[in-house]
TIBA-28547 format. One record per residue (C-alpha): residue in one letter; residue number from 0; x negated, y negated, z negated. Coordinates in steps of 0.1 Angstrom, whole numbers. Layout:
<atoms>
ATOM res   n     u     v     w
ATOM   a NUM     X     Y     Z
...
</atoms>
This chain:
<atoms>
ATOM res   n     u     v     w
ATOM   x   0   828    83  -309
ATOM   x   1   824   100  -276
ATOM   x   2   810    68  -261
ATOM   x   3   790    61  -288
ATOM   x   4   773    95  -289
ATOM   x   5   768    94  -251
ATOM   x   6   753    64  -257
ATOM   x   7   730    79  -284
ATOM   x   8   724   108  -262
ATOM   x   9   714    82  -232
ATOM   x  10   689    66  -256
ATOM   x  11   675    96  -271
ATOM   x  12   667   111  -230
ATOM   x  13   648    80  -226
ATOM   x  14   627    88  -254
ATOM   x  15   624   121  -244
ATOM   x  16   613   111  -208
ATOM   x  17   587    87  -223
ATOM   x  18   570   112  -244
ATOM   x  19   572   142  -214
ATOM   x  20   554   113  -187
ATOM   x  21   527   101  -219
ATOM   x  22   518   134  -238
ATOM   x  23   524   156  -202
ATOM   x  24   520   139  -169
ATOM   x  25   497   108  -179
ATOM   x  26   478   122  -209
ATOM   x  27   448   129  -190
ATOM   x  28   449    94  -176
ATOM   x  29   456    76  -212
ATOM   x  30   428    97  -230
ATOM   x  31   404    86  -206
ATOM   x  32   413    49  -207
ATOM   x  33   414    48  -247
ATOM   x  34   382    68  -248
ATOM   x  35   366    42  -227
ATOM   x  36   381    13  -246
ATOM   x  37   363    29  -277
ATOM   x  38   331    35  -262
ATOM   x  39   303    18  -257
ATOM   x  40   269    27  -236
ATOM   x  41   238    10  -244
ATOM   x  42   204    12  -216
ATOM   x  43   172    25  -226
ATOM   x  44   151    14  -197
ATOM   x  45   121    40  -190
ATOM   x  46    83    30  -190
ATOM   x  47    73    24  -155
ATOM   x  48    41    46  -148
ATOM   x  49     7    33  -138
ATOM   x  50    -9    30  -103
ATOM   x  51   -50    39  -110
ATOM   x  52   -77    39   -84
ATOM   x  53   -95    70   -82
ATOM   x  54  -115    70  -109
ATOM   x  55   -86    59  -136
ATOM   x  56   -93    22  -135
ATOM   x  57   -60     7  -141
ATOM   x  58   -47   -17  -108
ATOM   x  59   -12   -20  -119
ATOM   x  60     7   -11  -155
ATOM   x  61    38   -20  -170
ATOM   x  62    38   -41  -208
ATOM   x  63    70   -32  -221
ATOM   x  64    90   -59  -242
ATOM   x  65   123   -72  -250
ATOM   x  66   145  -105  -265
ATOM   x  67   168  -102  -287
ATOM   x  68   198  -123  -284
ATOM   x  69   230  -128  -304
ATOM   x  70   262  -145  -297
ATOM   x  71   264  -164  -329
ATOM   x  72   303  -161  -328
ATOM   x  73   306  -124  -326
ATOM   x  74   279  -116  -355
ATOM   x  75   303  -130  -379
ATOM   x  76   327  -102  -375
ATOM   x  77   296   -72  -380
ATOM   x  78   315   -47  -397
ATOM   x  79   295   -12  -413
ATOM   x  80   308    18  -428
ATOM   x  81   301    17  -468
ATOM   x  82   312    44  -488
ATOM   x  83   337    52  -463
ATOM   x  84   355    22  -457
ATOM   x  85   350    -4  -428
ATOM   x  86   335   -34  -448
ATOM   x  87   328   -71  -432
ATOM   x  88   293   -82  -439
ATOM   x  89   290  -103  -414
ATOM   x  90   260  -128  -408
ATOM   x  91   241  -117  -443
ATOM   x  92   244   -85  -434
ATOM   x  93   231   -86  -398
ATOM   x  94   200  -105  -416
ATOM   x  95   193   -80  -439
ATOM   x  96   196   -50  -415
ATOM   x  97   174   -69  -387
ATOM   x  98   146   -85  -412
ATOM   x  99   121   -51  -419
ATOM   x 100   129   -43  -385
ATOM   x 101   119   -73  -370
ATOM   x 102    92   -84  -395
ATOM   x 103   111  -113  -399
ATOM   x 104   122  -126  -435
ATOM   x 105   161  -133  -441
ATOM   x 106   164  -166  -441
ATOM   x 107   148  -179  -407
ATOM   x 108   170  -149  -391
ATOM   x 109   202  -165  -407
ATOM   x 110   196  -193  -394
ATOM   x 111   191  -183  -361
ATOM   x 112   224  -160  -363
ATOM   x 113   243  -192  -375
ATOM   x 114   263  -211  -355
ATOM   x 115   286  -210  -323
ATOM   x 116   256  -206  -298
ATOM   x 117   260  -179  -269
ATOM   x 118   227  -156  -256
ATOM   x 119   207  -176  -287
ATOM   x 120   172  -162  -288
ATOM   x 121   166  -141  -318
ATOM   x 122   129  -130  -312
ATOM   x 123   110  -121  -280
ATOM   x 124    87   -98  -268
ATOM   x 125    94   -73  -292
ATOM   x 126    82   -39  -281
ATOM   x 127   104   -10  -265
ATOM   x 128   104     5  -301
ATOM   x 129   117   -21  -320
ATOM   x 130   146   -28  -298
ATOM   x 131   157    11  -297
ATOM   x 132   159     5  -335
ATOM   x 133   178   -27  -332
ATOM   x 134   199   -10  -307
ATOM   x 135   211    20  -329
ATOM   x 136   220    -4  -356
ATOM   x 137   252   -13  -333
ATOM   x 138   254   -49  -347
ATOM   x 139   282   -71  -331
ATOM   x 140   270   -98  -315
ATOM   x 141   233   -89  -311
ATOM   x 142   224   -78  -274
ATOM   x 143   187   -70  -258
ATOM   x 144   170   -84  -228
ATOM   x 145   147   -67  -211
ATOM   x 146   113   -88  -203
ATOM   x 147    90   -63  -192
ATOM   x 148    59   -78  -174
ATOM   x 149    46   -57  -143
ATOM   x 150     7   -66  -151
ATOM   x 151   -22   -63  -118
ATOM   x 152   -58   -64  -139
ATOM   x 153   -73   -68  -103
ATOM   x 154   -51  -101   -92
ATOM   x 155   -59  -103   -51
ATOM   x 156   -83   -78   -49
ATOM   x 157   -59   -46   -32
ATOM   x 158   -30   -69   -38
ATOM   x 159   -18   -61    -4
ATOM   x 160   -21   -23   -11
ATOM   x 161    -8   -19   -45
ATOM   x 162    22   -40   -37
ATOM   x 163    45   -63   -63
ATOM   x 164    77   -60   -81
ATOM   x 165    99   -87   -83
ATOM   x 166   111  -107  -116
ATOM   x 167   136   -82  -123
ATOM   x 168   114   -53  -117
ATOM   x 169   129   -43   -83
ATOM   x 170    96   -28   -61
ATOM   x 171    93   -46   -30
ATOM   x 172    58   -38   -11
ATOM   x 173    30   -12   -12
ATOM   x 174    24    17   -33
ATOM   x 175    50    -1   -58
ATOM   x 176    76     4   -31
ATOM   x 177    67    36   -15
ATOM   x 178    66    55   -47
ATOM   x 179    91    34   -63
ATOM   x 180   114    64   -79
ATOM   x 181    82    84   -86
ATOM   x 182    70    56  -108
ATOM   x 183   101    48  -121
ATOM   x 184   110    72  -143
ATOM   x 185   146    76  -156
ATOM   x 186   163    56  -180
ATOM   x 187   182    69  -213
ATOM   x 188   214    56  -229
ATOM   x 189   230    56  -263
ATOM   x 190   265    64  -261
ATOM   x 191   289    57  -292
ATOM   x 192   328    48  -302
ATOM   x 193   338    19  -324
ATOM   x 194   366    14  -344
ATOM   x 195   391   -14  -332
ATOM   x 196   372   -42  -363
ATOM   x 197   343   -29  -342
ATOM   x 198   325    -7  -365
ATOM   x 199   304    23  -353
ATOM   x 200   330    54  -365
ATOM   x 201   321    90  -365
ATOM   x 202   345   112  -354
ATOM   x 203   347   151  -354
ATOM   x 204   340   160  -319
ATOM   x 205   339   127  -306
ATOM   x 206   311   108  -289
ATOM   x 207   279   106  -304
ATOM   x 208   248   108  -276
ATOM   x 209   215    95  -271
ATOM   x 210   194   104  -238
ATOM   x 211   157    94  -241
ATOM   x 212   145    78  -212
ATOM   x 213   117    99  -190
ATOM   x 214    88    79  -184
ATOM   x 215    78    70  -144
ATOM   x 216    45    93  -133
ATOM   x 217    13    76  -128
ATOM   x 218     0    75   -90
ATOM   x 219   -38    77   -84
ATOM   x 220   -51    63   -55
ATOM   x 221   -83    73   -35
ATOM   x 222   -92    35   -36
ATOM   x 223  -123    28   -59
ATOM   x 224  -119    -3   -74
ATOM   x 225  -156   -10   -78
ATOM   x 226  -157    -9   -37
ATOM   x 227  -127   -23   -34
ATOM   x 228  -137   -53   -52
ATOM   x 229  -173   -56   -32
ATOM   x 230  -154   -55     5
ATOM   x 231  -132   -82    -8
ATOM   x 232  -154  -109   -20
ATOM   x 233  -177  -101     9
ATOM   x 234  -152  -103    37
ATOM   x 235  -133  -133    22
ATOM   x 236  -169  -149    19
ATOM   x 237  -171  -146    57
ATOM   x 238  -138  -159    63
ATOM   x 239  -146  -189    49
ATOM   x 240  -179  -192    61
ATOM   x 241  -164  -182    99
ATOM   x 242  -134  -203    96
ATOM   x 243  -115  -172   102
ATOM   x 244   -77  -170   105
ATOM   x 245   -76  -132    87
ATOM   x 246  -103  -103    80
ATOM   x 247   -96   -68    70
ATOM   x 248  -123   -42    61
ATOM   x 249  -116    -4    57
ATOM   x 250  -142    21    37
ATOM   x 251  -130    60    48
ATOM   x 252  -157    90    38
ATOM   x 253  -156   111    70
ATOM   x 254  -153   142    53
ATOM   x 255  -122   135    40
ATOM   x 256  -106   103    59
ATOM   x 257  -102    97    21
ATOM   x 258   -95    57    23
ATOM   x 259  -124    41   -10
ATOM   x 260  -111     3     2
ATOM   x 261   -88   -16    21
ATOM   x 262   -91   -52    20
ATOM   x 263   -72   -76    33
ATOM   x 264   -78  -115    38
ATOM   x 265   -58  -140    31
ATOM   x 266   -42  -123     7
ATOM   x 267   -18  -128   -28
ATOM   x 268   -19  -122   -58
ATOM   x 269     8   -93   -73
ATOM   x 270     7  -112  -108
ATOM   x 271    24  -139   -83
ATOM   x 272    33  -129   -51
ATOM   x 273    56  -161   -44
ATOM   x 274    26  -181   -45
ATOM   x 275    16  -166   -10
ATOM   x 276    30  -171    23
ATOM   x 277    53  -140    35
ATOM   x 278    27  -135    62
ATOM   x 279     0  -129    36
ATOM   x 280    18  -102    18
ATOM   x 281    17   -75    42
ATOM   x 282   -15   -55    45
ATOM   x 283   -32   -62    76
ATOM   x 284   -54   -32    79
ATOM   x 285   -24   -11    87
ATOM   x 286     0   -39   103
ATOM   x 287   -19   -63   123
ATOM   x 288   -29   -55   160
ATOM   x 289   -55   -64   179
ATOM   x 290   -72   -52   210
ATOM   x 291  -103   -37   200
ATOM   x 292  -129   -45   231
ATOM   x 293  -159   -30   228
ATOM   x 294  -155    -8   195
ATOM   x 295  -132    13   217
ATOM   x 296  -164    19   242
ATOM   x 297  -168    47   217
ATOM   x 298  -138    68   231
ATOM   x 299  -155    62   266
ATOM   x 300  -182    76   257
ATOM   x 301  -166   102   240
ATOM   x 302  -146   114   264
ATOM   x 303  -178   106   296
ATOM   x 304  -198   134   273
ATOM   x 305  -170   157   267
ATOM   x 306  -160   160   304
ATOM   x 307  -194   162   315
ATOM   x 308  -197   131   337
ATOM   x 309  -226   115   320
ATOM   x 310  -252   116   294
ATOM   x 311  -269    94   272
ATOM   x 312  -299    92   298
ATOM   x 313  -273    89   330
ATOM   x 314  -292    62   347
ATOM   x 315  -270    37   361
ATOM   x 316  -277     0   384
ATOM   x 317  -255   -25   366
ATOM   x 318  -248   -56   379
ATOM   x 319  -231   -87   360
ATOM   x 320  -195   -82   378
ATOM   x 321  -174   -57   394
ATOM   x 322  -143   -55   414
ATOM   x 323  -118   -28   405
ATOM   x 324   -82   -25   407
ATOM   x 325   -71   -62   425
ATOM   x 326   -94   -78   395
ATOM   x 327  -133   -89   388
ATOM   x 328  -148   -80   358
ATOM   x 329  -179   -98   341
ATOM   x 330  -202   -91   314
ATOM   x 331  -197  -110   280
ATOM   x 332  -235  -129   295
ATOM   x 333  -244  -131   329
ATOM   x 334  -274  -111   342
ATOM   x 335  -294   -99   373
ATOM   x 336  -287   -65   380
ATOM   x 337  -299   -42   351
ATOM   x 338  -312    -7   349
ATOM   x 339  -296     9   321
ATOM   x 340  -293    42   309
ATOM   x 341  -259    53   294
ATOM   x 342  -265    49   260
ATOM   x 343  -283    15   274
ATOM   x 344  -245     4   285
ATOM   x 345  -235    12   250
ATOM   x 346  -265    -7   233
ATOM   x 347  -256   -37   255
ATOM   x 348  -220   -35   253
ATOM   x 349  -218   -36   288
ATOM   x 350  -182   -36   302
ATOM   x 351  -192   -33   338
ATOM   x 352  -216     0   329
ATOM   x 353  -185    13   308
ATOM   x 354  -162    14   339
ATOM   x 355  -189    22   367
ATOM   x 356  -189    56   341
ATOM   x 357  -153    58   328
ATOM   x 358  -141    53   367
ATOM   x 359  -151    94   370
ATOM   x 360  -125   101   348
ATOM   x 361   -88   106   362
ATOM   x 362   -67    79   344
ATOM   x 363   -46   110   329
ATOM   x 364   -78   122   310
ATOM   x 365   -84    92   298
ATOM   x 366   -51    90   284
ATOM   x 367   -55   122   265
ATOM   x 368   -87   107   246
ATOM   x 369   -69    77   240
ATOM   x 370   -36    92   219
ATOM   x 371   -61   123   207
ATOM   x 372   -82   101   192
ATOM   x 373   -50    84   174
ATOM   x 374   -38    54   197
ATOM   x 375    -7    47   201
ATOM   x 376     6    66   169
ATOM   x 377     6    60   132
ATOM   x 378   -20    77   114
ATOM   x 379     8    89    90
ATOM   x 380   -14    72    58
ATOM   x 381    28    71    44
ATOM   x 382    26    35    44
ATOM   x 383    42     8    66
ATOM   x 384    18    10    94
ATOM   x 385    21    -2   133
ATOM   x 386    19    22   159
ATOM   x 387    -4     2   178
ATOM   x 388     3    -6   215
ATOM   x 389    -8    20   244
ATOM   x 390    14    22   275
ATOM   x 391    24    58   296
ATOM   x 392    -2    66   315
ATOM   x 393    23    63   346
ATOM   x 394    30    30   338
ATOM   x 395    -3    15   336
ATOM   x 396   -13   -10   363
ATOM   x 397   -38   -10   389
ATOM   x 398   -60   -30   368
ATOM   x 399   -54   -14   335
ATOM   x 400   -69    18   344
ATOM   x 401  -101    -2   341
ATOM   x 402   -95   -25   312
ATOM   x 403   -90     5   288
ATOM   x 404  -121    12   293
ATOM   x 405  -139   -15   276
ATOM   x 406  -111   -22   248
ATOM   x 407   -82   -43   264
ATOM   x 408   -46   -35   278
ATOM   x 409   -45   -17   245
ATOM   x 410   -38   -26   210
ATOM   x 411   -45   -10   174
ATOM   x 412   -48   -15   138
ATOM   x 413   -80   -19   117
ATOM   x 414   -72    18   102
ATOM   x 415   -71    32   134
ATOM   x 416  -102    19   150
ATOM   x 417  -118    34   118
ATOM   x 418   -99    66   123
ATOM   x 419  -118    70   156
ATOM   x 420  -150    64   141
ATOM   x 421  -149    87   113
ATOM   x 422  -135   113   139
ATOM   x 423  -171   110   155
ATOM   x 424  -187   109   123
ATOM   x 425  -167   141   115
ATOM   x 426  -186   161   140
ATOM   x 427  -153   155   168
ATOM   x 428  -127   167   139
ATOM   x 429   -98   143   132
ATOM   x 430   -78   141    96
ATOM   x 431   -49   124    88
ATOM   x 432   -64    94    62
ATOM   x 433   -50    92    25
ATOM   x 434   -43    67     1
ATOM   x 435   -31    85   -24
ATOM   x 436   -56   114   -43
ATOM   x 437   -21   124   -62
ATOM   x 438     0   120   -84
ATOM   x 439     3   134  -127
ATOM   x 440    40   138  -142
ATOM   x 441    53   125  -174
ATOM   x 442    37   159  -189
ATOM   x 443     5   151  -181
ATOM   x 444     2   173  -149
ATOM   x 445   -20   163  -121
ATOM   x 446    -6   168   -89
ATOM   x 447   -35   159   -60
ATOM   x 448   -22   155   -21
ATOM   x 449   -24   186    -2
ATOM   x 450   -56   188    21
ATOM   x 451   -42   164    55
ATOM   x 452   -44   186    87
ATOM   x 453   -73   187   111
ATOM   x 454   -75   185   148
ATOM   x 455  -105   189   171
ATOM   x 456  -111   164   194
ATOM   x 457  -140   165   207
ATOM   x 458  -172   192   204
ATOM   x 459  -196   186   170
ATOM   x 460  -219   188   199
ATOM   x 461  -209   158   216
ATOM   x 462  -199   140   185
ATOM   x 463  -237   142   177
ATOM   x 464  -248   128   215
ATOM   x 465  -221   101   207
ATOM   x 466  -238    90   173
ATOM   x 467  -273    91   187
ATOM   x 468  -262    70   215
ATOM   x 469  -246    45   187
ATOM   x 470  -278    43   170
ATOM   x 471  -293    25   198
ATOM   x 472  -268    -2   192
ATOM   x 473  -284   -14   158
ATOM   x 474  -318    -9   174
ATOM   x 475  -336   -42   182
ATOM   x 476  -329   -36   219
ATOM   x 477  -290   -37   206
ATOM   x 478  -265   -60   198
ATOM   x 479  -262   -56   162
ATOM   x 480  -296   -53   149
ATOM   x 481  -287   -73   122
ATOM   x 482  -262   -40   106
ATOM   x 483  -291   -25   100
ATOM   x 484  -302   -10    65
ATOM   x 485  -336    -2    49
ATOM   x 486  -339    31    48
ATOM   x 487  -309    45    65
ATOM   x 488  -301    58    99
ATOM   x 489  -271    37   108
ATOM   x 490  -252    41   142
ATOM   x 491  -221    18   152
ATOM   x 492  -208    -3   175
ATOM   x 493  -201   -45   179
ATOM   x 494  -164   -57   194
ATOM   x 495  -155   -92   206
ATOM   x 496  -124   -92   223
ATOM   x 497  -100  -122   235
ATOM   x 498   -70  -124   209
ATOM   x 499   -38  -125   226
ATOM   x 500   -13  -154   207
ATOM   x 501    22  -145   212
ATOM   x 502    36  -176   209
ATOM   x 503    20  -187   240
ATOM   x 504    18  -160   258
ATOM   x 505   -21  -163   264
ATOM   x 506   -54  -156   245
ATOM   x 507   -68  -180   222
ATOM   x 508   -96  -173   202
ATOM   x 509  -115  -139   197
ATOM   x 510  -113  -108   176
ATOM   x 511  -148   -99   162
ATOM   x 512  -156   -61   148
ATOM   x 513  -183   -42   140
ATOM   x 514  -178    -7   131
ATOM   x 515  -201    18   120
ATOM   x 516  -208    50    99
ATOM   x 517  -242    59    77
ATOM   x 518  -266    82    72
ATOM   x 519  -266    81   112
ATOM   x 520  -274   118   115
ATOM   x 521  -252   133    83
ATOM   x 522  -227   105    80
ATOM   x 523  -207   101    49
ATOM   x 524  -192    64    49
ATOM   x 525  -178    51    80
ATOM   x 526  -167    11    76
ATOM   x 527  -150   -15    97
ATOM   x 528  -149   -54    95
ATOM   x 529  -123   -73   119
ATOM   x 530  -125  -107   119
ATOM   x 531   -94  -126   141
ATOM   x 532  -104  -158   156
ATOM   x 533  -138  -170   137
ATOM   x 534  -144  -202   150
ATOM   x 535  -183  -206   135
ATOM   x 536  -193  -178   156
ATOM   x 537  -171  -155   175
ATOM   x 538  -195  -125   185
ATOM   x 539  -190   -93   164
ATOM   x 540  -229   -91   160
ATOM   x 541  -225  -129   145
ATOM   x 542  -198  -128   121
ATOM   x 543  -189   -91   117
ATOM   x 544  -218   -70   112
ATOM   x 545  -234   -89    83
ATOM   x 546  -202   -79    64
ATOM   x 547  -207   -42    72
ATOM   x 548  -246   -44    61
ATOM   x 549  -235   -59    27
ATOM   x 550  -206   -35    25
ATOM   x 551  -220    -4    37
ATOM   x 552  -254   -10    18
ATOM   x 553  -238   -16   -17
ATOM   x 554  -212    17    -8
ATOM   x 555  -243    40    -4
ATOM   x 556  -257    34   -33
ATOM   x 557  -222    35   -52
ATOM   x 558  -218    64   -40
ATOM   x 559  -251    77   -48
ATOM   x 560  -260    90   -10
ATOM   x 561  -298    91   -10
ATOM   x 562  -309    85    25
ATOM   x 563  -320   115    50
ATOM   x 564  -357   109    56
ATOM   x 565  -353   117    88
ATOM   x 566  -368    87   118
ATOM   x 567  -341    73   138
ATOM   x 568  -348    84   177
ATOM   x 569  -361    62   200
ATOM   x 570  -332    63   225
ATOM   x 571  -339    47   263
ATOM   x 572  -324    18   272
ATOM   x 573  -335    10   302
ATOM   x 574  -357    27   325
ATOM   x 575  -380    13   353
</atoms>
């Protein structure tokens, strides 16, 4: 008896111990893991918000839709709660539950919940609404997938702005990427616990939640579609024509640095972005670099007026070469020796003129136009952008002290060779450039970008000297007459510049610009065409200016700037 209750005893402190480590020292741990086993979570993705152009004209938007599937072996065991008791009802049952839902009749959906199939297709494209109401019904078998479709109404045109999503709706480029959790939104989830046949239970302070998903913001941009669309077809016009490798053209109003197009050639399409080559993809404007040549003649000049060291009627005896810093440097043409006044060397696009008067500048105040101005620096547009290329002043070379001055041993992007225009155009005052006009919650609250900081880099004063000089340049004793537009004052500047190819460590072929601004004397629209490596014409006069005439001239009158009535000067040239 004594062994036998010690033995009893023994048995019963097992016990003991079993329900002290279960109810005491692992309850927490147990209640967790049944309550998961019992659960169940079920994703309600949020609607991805919109990205507009600046008027509202829709450039991306989300058409949300769903499949429903069922695994046809599972359905068979869909169990509901019917007057209190867990009843089977199986494959007529899920029919019945799913046909006013659907808008499908019972028998084509027991058919398709028939059989032994797994992930068999139900219906597709349902919308968002119809699955949340297939999802509460918490039918066994039956699962969603999501087949929302990211739709660009625009195809190519901004493509390489607006950016893509990928098949599973991950952002990968452009606005879509850069304001990815912005447009997002935040998905919702239905939480419930089943019963162990599988049945949705309702239990007195158990689980029982829904979270409705929060819609992604909309994000309007300062592009206008309407422009957008017209620098596109007329720069991809000209590459073909050309037989151009790329082209990029950039619309910025100078009172803003408000960005109204960005187009980029060869390009892709966002509805299919695998179709493109990854090189294609990117947005060139703000990626590809390129020494400007003699678009950056305008920062000469610029900084020449600002320090005092010439005027526009500095009188200067040019001859067709120079020698300067171990190195002989031509003219685009050869010539006799030329009298030409200052803004002459300007309206010629002479590189000899530009260093006889950009020598009388120390090479350190030349440097501090150079990165004022923006080179060497993102613009901080908040969008993959490239620096550009300028070296440390210390560490130029004997010759590049020179070449800067007429557009080489430098590099930049389409956006900032723009900047530095609409900084002249601004009367010497240089914004930060946008892209986006702002942004309007899920409520319905518009949020616009803060005003971008100003900085003064040169005098209004000599802005206004530096536009009159660029006004010669579209004169008929210019290189670009052909920029020209009826009835407006237009000042700019050609470029054609030897590309440099990496992969052979030389130059081969050309980069050809043209950038300008209009009304000349109250500018609003400042625009720039780069064309890299035309081979029907390599001059920026040739192949880049009749881009900006077409551009510029429909952008006035879309923008409904009427022109000033005021004569263009008649600015010397020359002089006997």
């Amino acid at each position: 008896m004594r062994a036998t209750l010690a033995l009893v005893l023994f048995v019963l402190s097992i016990y003991v111990g079993r329900l002290i480590q279960l109810q005491g020292v692992d309850a927490s741990a147990l209640a967790t893991r049944a309550f998961d086993e019992r659960s169940t979570t079920v994703a309600l993705p949020a609607h991805r918000g919109d990205i507009t152009d600046v008027n509202g004209a829709v450039l991306a938007t989300t058409v949300d839709r769903w499949n429903i599937l069922v695994d046809q072996r599972e359905v068979v065991d869909y169990t509901k709660r019917i007057g209190g008791h867990a009843v089977r009802v199986g494959v007529v049952g899920a029919a019945a539950d799913l046909a006013p839902v659907l808008g499908m009749d019972k028998a084509t959906l027991r058919a398709a919940l028939t059989g032994t199939r797994r992930g068999a297709y139900v219906a597709k494209g349902v919308p968002v609404g119809v699955w949340r109401k297939v999802a509460r019904m918490m039918i066994t078998g039956i699962a969603g997938e999501q087949d929302s479709r990211r739709i660009y109404p625009d195809g190519a045109v901004g493509a390489s702005l607006v950016g893509f999503v990928s098949r599973d709706g991950r952002p990968l480029a452009g606005i879509e990427k850069e304001y990815a959790s912005f447009l997002a939104g935040r998905d919702g989830k239905l939480q419930y616990e089943m019963s162990g046949d599988g049945a949705r239970v309702a239990i007195p302070t158990g689980l029982e939640n829904e979270v409705e998903p929060q819609p992604g913001g909309n994000v309007r941009l300062t592009i206008d579609a309407d422009l957008q669309w017209k620098a596109h077809e007329a720069l991809a016009a000209e590459v073909t024509k050309s037989g151009a490798e790329s082209g990029s053209v950039v619309v910025l109003d100078t009172r803003t640095f408000d960005i109204l197009a960005l187009a980029s050639v060869p390009t892709l399409d966002s509805n299919d972005p695998g179709a493109a080559p990854a090189a294609d993809r990117g947005n060139r404007s703000l990626l590809d670099v390129f020494e400007p040549g003699s678009t950056s003649k305008l920062i000469t000049a610029s900084a020449a007026v600002q320090e005092g060291v010439a005027t526009p009627a500095t009188r200067l005896r040019v001859p067709n070469s120079i020698h300067r810093g171990g190195r002989t440097f031509h003219d685009s043409e050869a010539h006799a020796t030329e009298n030409l006044t200052f803004a002459g060397v300007l309206a010629k696009s002479s590189n000899v003129g530009s260093i006889m008067v950009g020598e009388r500048i120390s090479p350190q105040t030349m440097y501090h136009y150079l990165t004022a101005f923006g080179l060497g620096a993102p613009t901080g547009l908040g969008l993959p952008e490239s620096r550009g290329i300028l070296a440390p002043v210390q560490d130029w070379s004997r010759s590049q002290r020179y070449t800067v001055l007429f557009g080489q041993g430098m590099s930049l992007t389409a956006l900032q060779d723009a900047d530095v225009y609409a900084t002249i155009a601004n009367n010497g005052v240089r914004l930060t450039p946008r892209i986006v006009a702002g942004t309007t919650t899920p409520d319905g609250q518009f949020h616009p970008t803060p005003t971008p900081p100003s900085t003064r880099v040169v005098s209004a004063q000599t802005a206004a000297t530096v536009r009159y000089m660029l006004e010669s340049v579209v004169s008929d004793e210019g290189t670009a007459a052909g920029a020209a537009i009826p009835g407006y004052r237009v000042a700019g500047k050609t470029g054609t510049a030897q590309a440099p190819d990496a992969r052979c460590g030389c130059y081969r072929g050309y980069t050809a610009s043209f950038i300008g601004m209009a009304p000349a004397d109250d500018p609003h629209l400042v625009v720039a065409v780069i064309l890299q490596r035309p081979v029907r014409g390599h001059y920026g006069s040739l192949v880049a200016a009749p881009v900006f005439q077409q551009v510029m001239t429909y952008a006035l009158a879309h923008e409904g700037i009427p022109p000033t009535g005021a004569q263009a000067p008649v600015v010397p040239v020359t002089y006997p």
